[in-house]
Biopython code that builds the backbone (N, CA, C, O; Angstrom):
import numpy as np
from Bio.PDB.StructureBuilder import StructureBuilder

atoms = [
    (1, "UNK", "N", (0.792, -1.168, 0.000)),
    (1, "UNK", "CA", (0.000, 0.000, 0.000)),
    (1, "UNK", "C", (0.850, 1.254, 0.000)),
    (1, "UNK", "O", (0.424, 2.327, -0.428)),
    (2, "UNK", "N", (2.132, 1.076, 0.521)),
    (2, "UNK", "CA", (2.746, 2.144, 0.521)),
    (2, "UNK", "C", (3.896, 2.204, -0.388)),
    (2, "UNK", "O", (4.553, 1.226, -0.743)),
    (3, "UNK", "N", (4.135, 3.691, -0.816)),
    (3, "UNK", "CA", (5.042, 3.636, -2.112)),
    (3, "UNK", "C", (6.129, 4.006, -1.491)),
    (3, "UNK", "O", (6.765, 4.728, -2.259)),
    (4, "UNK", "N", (6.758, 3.860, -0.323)),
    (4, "UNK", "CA", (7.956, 3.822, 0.207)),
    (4, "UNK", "C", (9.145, 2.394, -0.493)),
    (4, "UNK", "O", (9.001, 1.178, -0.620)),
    (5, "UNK", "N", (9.671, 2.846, -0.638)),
    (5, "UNK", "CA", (10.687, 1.321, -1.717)),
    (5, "UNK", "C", (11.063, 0.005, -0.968)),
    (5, "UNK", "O", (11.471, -1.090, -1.354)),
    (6, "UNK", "N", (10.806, 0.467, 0.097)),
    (6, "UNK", "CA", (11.432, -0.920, 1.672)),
    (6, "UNK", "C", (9.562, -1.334, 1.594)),
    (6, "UNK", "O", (9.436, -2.424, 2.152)),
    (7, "UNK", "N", (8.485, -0.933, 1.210)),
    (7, "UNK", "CA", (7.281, -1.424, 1.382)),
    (7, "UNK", "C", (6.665, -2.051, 0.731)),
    (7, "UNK", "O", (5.812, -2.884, 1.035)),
    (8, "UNK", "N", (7.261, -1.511, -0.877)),
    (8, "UNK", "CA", (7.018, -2.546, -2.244)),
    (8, "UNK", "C", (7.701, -3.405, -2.850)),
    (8, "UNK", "O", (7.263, -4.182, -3.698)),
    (9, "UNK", "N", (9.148, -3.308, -2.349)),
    (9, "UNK", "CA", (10.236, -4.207, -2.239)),
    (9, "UNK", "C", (9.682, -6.057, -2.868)),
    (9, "UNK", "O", (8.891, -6.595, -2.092)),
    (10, "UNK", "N", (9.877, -6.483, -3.503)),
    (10, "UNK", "CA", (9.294, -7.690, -3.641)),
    (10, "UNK", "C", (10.268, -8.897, -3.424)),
    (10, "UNK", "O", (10.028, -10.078, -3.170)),
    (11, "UNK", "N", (11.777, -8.030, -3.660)),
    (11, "UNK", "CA", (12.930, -9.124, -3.564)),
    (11, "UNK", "C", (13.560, -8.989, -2.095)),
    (11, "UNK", "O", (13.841, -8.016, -1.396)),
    (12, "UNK", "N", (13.665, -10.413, -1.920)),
    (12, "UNK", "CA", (13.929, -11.645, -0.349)),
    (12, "UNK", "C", (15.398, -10.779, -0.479)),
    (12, "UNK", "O", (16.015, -10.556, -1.521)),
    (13, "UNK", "N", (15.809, -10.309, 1.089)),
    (13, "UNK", "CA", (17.145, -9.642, 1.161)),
    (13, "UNK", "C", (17.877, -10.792, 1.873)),
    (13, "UNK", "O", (17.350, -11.833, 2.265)),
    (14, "UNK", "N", (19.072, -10.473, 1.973)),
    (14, "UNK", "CA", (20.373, -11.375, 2.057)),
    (14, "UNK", "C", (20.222, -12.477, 3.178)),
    (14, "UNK", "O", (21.022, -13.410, 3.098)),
    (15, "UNK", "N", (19.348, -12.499, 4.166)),
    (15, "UNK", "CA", (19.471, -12.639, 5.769)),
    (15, "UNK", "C", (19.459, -14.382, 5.619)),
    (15, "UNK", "O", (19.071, -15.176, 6.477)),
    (16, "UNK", "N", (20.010, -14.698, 4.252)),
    (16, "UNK", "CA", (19.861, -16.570, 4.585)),
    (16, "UNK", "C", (18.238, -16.955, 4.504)),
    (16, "UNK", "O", (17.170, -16.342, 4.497)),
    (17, "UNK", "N", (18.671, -18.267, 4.450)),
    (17, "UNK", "CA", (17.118, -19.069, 4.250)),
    (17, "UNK", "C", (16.378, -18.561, 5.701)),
    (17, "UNK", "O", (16.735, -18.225, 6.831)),
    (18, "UNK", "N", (15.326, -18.698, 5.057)),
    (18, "UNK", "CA", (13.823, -18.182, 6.005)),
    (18, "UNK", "C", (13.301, -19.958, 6.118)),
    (18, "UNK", "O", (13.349, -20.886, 5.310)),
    (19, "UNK", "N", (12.921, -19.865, 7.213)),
    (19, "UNK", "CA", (11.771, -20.653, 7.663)),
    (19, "UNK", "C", (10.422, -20.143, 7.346)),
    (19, "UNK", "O", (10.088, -18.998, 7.650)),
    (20, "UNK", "N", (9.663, -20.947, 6.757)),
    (20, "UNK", "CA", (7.959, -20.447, 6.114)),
    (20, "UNK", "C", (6.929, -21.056, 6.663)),
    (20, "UNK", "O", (6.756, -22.244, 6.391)),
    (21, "UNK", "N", (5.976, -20.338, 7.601)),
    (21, "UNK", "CA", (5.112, -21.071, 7.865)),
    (21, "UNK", "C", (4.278, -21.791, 7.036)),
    (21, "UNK", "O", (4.191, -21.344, 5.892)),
    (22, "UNK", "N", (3.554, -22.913, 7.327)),
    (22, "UNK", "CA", (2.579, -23.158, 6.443)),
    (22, "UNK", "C", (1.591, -22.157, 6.050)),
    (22, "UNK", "O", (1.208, -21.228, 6.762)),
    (23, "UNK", "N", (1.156, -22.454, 4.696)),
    (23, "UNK", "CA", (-0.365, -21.778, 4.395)),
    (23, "UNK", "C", (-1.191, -21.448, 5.434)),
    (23, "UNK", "O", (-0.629, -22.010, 6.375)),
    (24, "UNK", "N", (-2.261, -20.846, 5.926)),
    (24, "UNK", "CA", (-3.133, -20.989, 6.794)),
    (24, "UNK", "C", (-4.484, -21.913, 5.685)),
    (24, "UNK", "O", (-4.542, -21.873, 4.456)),
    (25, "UNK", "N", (-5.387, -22.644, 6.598)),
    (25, "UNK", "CA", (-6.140, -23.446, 5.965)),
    (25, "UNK", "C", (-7.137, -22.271, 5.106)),
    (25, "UNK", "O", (-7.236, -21.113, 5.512)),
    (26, "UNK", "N", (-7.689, -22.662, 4.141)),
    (26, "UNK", "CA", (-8.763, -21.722, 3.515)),
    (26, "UNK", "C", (-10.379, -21.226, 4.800)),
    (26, "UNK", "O", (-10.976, -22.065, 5.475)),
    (27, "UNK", "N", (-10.682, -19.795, 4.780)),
    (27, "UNK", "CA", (-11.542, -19.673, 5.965)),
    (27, "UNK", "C", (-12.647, -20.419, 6.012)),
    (27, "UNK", "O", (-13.049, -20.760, 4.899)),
    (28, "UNK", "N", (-13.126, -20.702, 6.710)),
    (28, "UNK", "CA", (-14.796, -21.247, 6.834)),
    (28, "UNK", "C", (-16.075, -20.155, 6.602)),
    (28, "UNK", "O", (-15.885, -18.956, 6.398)),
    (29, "UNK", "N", (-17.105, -20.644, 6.655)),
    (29, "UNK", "CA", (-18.309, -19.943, 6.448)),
    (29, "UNK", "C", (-17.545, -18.895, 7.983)),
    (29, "UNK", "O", (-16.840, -19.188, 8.949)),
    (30, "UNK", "N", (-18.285, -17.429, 7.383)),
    (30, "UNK", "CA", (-18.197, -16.814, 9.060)),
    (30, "UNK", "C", (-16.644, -16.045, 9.118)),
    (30, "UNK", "O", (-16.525, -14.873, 9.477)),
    (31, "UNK", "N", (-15.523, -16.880, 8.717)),
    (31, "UNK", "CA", (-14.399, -16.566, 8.979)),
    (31, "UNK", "C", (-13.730, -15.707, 8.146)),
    (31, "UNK", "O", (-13.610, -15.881, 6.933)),
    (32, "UNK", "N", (-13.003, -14.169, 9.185)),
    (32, "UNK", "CA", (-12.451, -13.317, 8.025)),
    (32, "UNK", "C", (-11.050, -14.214, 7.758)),
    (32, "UNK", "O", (-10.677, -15.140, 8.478)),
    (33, "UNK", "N", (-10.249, -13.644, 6.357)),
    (33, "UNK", "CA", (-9.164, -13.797, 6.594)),
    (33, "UNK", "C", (-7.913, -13.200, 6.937)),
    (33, "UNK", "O", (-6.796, -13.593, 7.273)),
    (34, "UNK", "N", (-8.783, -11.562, 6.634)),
    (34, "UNK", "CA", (-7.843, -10.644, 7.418)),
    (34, "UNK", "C", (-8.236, -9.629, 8.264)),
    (34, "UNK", "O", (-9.262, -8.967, 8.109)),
    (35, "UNK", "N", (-7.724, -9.543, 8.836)),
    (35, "UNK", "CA", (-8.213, -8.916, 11.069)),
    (35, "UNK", "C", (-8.253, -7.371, 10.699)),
    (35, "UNK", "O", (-7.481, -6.799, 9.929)),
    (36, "UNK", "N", (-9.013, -6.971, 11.207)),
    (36, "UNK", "CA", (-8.782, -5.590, 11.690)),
    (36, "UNK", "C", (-7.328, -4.772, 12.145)),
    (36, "UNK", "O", (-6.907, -3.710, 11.687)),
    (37, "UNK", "N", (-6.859, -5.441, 12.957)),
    (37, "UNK", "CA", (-5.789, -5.223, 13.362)),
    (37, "UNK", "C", (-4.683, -5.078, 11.862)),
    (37, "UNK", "O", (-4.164, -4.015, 11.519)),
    (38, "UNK", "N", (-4.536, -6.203, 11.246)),
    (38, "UNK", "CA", (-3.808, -6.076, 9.957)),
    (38, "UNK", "C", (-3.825, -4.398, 9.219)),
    (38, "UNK", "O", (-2.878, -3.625, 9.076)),
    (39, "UNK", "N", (-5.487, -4.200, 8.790)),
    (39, "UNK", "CA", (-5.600, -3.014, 8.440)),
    (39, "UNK", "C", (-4.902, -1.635, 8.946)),
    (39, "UNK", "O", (-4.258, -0.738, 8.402)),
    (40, "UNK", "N", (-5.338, -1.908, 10.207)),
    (40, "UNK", "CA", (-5.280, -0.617, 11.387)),
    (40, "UNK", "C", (-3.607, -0.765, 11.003)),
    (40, "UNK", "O", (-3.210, 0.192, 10.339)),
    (41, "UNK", "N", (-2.524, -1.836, 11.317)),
    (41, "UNK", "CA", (-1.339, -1.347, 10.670)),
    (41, "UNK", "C", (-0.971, -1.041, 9.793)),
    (41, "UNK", "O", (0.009, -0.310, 9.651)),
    (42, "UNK", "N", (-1.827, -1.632, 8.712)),
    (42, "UNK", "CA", (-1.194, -0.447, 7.403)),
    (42, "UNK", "C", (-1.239, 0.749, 7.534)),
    (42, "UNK", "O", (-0.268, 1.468, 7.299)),
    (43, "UNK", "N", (-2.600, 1.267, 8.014)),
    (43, "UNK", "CA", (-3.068, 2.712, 8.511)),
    (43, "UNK", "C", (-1.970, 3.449, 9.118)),
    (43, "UNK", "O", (-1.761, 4.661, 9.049)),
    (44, "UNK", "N", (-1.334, 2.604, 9.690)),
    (44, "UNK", "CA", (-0.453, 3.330, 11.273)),
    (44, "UNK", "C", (1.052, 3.788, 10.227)),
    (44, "UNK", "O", (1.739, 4.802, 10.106)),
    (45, "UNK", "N", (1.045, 2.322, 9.583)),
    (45, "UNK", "CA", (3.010, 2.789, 8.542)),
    (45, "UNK", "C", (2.453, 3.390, 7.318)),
    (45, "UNK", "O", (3.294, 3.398, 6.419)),
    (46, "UNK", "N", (1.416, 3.854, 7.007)),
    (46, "UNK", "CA", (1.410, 4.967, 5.948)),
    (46, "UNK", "C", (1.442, 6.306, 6.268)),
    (46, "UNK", "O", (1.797, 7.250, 5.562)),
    (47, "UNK", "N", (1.052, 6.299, 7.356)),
    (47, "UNK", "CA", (0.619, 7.585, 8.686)),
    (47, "UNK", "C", (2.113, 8.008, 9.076)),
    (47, "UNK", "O", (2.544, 9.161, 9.072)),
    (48, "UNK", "N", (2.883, 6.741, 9.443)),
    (48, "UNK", "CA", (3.984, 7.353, 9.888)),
    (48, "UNK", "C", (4.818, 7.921, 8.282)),
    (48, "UNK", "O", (5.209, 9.077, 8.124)),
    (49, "UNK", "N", (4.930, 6.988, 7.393)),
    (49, "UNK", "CA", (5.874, 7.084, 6.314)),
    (49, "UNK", "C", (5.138, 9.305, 5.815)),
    (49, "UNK", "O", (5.710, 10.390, 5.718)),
    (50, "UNK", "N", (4.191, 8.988, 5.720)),
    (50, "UNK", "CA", (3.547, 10.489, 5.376)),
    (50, "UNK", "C", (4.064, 11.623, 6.302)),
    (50, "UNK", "O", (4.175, 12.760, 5.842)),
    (51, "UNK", "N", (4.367, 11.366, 7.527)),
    (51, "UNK", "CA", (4.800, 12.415, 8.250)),
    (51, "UNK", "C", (6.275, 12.745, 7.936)),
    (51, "UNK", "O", (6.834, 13.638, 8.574)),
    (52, "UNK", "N", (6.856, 12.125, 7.074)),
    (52, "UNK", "CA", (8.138, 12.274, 6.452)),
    (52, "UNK", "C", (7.837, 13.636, 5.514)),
    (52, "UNK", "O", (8.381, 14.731, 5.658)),
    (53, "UNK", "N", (6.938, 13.313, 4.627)),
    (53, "UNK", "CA", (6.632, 14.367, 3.834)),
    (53, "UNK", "C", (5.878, 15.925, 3.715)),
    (53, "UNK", "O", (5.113, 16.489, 4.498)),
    (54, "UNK", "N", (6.495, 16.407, 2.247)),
    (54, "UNK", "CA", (5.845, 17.867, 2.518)),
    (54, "UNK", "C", (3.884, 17.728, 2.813)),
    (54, "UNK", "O", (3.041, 16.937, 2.390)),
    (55, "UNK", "N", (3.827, 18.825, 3.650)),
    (55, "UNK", "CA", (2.431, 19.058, 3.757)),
    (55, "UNK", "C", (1.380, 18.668, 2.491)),
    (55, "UNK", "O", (0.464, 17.847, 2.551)),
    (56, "UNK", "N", (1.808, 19.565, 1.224)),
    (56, "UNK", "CA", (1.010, 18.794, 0.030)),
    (56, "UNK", "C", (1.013, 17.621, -0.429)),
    (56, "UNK", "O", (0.053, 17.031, -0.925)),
    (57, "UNK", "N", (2.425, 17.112, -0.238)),
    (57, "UNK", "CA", (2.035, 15.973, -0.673)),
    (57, "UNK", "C", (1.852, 15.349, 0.135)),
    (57, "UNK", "O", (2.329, 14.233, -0.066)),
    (58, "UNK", "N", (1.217, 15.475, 1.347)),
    (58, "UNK", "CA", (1.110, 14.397, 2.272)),
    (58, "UNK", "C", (-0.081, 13.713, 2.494)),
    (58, "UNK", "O", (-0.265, 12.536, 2.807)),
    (59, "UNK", "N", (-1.303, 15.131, 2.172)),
    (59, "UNK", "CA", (-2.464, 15.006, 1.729)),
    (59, "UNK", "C", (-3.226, 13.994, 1.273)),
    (59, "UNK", "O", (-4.198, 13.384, 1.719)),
    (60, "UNK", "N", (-2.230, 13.917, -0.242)),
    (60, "UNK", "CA", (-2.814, 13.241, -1.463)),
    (60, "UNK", "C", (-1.995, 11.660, -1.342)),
    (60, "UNK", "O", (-2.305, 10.675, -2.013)),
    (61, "UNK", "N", (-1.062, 11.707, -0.473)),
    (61, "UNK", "CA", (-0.432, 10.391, -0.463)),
    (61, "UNK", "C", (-1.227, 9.789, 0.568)),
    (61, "UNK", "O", (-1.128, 8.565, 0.490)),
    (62, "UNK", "N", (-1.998, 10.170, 1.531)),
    (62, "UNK", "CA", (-2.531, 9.820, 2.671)),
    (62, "UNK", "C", (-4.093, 9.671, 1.986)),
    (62, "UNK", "O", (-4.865, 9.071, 2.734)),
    (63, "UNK", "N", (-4.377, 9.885, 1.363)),
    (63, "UNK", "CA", (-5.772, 9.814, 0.546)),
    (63, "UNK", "C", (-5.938, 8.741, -0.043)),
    (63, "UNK", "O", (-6.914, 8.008, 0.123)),
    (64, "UNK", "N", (-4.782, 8.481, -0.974)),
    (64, "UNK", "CA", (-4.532, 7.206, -1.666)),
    (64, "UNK", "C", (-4.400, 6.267, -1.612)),
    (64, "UNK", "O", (-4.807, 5.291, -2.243)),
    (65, "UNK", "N", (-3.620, 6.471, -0.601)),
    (65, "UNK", "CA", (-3.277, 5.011, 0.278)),
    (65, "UNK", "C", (-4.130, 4.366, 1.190)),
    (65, "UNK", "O", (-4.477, 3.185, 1.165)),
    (66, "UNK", "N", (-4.465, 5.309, 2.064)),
    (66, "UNK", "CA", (-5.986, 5.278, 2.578)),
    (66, "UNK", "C", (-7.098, 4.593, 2.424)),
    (66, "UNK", "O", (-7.657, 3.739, 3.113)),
    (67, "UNK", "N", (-7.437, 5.310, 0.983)),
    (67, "UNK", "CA", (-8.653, 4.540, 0.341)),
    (67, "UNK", "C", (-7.992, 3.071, -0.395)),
    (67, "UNK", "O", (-8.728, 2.089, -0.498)),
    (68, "UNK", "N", (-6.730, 3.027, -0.829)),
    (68, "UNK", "CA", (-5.969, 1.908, -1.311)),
    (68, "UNK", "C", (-6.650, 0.511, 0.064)),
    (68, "UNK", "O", (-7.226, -0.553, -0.162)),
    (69, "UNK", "N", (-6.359, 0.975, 1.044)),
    (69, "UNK", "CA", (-6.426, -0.015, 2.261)),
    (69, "UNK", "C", (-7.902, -0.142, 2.389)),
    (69, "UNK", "O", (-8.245, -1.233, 2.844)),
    (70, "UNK", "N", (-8.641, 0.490, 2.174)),
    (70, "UNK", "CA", (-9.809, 0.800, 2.392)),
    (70, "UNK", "C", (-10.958, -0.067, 1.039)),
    (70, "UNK", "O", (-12.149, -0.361, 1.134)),
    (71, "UNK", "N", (-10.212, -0.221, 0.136)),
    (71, "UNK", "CA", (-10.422, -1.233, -0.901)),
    (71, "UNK", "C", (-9.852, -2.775, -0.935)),
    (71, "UNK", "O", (-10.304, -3.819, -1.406)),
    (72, "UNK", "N", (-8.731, -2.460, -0.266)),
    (72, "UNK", "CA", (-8.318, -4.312, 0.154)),
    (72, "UNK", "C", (-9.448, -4.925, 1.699)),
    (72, "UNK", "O", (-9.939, -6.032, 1.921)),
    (73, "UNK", "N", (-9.500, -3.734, 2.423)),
    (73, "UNK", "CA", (-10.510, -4.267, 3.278)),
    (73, "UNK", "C", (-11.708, -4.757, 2.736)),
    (73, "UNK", "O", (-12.248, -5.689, 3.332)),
    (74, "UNK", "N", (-12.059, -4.452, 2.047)),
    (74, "UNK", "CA", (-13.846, -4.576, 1.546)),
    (74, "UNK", "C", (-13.524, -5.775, 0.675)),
    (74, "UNK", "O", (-14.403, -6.594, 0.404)),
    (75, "UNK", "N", (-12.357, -5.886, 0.259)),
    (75, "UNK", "CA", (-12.407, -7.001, -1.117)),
    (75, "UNK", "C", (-11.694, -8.428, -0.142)),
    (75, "UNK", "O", (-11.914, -9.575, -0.532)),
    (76, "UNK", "N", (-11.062, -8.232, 0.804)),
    (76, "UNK", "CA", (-11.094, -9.822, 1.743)),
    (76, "UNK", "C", (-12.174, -9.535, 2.706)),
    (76, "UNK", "O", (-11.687, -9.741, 3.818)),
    (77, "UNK", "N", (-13.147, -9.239, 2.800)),
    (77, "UNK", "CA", (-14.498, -8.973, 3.778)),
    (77, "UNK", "C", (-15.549, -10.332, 2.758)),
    (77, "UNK", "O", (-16.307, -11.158, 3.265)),
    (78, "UNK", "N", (-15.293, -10.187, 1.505)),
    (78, "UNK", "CA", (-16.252, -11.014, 0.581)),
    (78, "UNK", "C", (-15.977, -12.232, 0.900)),
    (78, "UNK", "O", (-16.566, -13.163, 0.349)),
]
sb = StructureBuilder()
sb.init_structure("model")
sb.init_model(0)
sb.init_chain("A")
sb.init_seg("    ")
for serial, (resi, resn, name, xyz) in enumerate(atoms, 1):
    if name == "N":
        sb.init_residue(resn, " ", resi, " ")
    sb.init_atom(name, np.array(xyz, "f"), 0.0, 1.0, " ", f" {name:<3s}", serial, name[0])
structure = sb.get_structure()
């Protein structure tokens, strides 16, 4: 969600093999698959990454991203 380069980063850095948890099982009737809490942190490291920036653009980066999170919520809610 955030266009900070350490946030969209897609490539595994040097630190040696990772241990991977398993998959989690697919949800059941009823069951989200992603928490509130998840959200609320994106909220929190776009919030912080924005306070880096100028006032204008902080606006429109905080808008975007915002509603960015605000569209992944609604689309794992289905």
């Amino acid at each position: 969600m955030c266009d900070h380069p350490a946030c969209r980063s897609s490539s595994p850095r040097d630190e040696g093999p990772v241990d991977r948890a398993p998959s989690p099982a697919p949800a059941g009737p009823g069951e989200e698959v992603a928490t509130d809490a998840f959200f609320d942190a994106l909220r929190v490291l776009c919030r912080a990454r924005a306070a880096q920036m100028s006032p204008e653009r902080r606006e429109r980066f905080l808008a975007e991203q915002l509603a960015r999170i605000e569209q992944l919520r609604l689309r794992s809610a289905r």
